[in-house]
C-alpha positions as CSV (number, residue, x, y, z in Angstrom):
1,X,65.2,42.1,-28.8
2,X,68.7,43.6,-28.4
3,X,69.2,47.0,-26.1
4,X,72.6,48.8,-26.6
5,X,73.4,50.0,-23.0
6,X,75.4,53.1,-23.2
7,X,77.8,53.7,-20.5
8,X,79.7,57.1,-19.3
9,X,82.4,54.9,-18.4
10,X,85.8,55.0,-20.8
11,X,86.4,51.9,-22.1
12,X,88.6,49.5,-20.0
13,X,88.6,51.9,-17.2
14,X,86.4,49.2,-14.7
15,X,86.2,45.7,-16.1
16,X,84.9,44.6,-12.4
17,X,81.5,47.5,-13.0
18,X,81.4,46.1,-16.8
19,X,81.8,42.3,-16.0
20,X,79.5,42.2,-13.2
21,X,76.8,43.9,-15.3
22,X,76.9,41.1,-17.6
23,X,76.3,38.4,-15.4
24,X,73.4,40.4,-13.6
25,X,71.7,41.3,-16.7
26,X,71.1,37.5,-17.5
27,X,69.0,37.5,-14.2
28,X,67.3,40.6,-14.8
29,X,66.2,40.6,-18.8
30,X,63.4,38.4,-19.9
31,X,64.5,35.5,-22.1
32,X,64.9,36.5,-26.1
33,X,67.0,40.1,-24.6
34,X,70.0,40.9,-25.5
35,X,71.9,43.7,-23.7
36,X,74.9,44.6,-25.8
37,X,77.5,47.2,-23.3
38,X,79.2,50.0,-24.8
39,X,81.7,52.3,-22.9
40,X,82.9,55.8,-24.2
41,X,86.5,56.0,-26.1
42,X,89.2,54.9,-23.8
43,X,90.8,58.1,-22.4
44,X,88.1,60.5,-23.0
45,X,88.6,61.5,-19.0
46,X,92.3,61.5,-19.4
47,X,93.7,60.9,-15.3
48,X,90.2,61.8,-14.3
49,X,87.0,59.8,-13.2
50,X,83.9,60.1,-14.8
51,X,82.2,61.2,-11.4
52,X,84.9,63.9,-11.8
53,X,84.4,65.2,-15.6
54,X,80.7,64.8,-16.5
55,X,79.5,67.7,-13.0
56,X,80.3,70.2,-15.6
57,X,78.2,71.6,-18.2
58,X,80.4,71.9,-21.2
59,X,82.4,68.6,-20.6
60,X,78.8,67.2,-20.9
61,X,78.1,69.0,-24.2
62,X,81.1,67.2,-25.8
63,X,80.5,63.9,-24.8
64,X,77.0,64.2,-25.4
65,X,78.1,64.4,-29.1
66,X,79.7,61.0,-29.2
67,X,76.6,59.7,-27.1
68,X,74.2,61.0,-30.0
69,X,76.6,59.6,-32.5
70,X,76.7,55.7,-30.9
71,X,73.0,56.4,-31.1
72,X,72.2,56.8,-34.6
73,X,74.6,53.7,-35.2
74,X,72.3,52.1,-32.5
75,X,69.3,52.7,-35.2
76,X,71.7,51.9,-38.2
77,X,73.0,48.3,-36.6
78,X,69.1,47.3,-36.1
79,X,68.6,47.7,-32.2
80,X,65.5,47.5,-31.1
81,X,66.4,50.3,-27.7
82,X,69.1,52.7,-27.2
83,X,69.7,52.6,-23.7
84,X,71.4,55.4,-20.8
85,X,72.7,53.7,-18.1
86,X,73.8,57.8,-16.4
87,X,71.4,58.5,-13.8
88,X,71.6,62.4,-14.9
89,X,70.2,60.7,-18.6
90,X,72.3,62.9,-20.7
91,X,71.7,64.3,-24.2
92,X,68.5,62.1,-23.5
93,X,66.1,64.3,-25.2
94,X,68.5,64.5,-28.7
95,X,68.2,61.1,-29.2
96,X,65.1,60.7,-29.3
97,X,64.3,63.8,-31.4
98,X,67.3,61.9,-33.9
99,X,65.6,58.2,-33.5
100,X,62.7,56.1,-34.1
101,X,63.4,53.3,-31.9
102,X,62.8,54.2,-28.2
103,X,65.4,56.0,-26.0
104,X,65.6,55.5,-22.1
105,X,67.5,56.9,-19.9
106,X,68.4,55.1,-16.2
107,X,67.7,58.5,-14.2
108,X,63.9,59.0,-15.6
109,X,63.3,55.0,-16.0
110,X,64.0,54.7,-11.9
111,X,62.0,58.0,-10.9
112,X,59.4,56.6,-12.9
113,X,59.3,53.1,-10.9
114,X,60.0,55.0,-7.8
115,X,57.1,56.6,-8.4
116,X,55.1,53.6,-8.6
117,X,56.7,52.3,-5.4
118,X,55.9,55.0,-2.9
119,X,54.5,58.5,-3.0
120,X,57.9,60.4,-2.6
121,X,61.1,59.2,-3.3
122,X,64.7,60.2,-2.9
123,X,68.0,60.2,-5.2
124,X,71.3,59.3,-2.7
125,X,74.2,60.0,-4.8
126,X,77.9,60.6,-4.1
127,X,80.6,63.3,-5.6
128,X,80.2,67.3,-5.8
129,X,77.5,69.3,-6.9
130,X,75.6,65.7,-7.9
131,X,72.9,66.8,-5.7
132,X,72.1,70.3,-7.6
133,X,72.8,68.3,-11.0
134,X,69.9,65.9,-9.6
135,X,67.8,67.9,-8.4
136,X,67.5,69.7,-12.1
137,X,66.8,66.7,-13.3
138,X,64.3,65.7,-11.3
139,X,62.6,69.4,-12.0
140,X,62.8,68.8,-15.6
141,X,60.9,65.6,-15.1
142,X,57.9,67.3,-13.6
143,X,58.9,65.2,-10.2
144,X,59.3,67.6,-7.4
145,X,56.3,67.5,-5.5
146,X,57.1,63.3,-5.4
147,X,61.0,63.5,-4.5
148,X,63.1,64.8,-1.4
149,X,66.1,66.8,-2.5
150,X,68.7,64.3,-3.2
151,X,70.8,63.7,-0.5
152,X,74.8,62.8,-0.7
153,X,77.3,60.2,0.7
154,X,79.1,61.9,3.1
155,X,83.0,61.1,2.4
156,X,82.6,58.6,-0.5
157,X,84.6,58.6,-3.3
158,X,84.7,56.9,-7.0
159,X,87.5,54.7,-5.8
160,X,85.1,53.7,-2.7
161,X,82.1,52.8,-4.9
162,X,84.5,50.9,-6.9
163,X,86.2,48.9,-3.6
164,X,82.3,48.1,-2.8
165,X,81.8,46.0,-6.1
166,X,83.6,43.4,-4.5
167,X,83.2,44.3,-0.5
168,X,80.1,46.3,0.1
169,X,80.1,46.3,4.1
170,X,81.3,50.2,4.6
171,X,79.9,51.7,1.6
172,X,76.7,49.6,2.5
173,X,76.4,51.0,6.2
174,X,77.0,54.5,5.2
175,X,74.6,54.0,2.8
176,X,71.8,52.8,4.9
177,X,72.7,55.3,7.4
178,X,71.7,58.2,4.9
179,X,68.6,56.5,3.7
180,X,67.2,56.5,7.2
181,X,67.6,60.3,7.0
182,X,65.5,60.7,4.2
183,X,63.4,57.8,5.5
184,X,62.7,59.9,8.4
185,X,62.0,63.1,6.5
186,X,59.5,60.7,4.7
187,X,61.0,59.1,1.3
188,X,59.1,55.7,0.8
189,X,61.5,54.7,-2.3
190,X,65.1,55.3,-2.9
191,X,67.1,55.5,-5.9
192,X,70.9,55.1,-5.7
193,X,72.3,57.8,-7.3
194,X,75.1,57.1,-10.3
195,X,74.8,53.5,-11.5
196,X,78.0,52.4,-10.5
197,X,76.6,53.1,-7.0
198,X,73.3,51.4,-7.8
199,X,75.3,47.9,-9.0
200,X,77.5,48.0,-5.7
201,X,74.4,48.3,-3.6
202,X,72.4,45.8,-5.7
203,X,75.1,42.9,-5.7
204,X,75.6,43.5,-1.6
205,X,71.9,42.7,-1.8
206,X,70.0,45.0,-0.4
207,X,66.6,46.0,-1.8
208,X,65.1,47.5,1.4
209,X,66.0,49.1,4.2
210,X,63.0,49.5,6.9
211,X,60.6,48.3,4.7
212,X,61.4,51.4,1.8
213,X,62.0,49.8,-1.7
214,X,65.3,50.4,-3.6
215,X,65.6,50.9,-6.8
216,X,67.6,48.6,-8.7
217,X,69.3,50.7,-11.4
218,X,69.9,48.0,-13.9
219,X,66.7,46.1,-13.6
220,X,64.8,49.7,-14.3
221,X,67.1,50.8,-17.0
222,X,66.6,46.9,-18.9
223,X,62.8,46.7,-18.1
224,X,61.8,50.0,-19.3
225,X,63.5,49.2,-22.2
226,X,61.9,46.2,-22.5
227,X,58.2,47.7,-22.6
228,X,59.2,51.0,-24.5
229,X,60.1,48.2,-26.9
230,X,56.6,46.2,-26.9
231,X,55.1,49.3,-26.8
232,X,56.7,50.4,-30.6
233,X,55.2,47.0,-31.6
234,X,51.9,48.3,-30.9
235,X,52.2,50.7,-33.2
236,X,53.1,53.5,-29.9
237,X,55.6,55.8,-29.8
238,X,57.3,59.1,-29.2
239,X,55.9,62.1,-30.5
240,X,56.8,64.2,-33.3
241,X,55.0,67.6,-32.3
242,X,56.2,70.5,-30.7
243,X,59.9,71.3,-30.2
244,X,61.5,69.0,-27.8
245,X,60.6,65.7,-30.0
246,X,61.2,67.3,-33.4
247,X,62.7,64.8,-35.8
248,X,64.9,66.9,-38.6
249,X,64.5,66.0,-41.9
250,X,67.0,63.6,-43.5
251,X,68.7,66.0,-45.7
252,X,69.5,68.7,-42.8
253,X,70.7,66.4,-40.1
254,X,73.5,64.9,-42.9
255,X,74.4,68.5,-43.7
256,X,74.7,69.4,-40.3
257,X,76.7,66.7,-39.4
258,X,78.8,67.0,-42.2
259,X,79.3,70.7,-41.3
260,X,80.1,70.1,-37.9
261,X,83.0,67.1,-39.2
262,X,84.6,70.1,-41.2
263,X,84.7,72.5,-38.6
264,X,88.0,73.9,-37.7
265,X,89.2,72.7,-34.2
């Protein structure tokens, strides 16, 4: 089996995120599963961070276009899963109108498990207006009656997360320090927001805090991927009624994106 992992990240941008994900994912996929990583063009945030770029709606839009576009090469190059490693799972719901193999997203794949782990869970996240994005999301899903409102890092920064790959200690504290917040306000699973957040926590080692399950990001990104995959072997699925899943005939989506290639910029 062989997943692409599609990350937000620009290429070459955090070789410590990328390298350490590749030495995790040999402990976390089954044997047979290959996880092949793929960044977004190098540059595409310019002197920015990703955390920085992707809170806004029409920054989104335009990279969900080359996100869309690694997918359909996903299908074309014979993967068997076209995976999202963004917790906020974007332009999640275009690929899999656009493909036949399966399409996960990190975001949905972890509230899914969380769901399965307690009976209300909460997103902690850090960086502006990543609470309201997450808290959309988790709407969308048909979640809110199972999650808190997702609750921030205080004074954590991309930089910070980044620091934490290698020494977790602070980040880990003030970590644990909001999850007993929402702990006390009754979440019985917690899901660390942004991936990059969820590696740093995961390779500290941690995986509970007063007997509330976390989420490992990776693991529930590559297992879900895993199963959506067995699942298409038994002949199951996405469906292909309604609006939201509606494949486009062959002959449209080429014009399309021919059009769209010709378009004056």
């Amino acid at each position: 089996m062989k997943i692409w992992y599609q990350s937000l990240f620009d290429a070459g941008r955090v070789p410590a995120y990328f390298d350490g994900v590749r030495k995790r994912v040999a402990t976390v996929a089954r044997p047979g599963t290959e996880v092949h990583l793929h960044a977004m063009p190098e540059g595409v945030y310019g002197s920015r961070t990703p955390a920085e770029a992707v809170v806004y709606p029409y920054i989104a839009s335009l990279h969900a276009q080359t996100i869309l576009d690694n997918a359909l090469r996903a299908e074309a190059e014979g993967y068997d899963v076209f995976a999202l490693s963004s917790v906020q799972d974007p332009a999640i719901e275009e690929a899999r109108s656009l493909l036949d193999i399966p399409v996960v997203g990190y975001g949905e794949s972890a509230m899914h498990f969380a769901c399965l782990l307690g009976s209300r869970f909460v997103i902690i996240a850090f960086g502006e207006r990543f609470d309201q994005m997450l808290d959309l999301r988790v709407k969308r899903l048909g979640l809110s009656e199972r999650a808190l409102p997702t609750m921030l890092l205080e004074r954590t920064t991309f930089a910070d997360v980044g620091h934490a790959l290698d020494d977790a200690a602070a980040l880990v504290e003030r970590f644990s320090h909001t999850a007993r917040k929402a702990i006390a306000l009754g979440a019985e699973a917690i899901i660390p927001g942004q991936l990059y957040l969820s590696e740093a926590i995961a390779r500290a080692g941690v995986t509970r805090i007063d007997e509330v399950p976390i989420v490992d990001g990776l693991a529930a990104l590559v297992k879900m991927a895993e199963a959506m995959a067995d699942l298409k072997k038994l002949g199951i699925w996405v469906t292909r009624r309604g609006y939201t899943h509606s494949r486009p005939p062959k002959e449209i989506l080429e014009h399309a994106r021919k059009s769209q290639k010709r378009a004056p910029t």
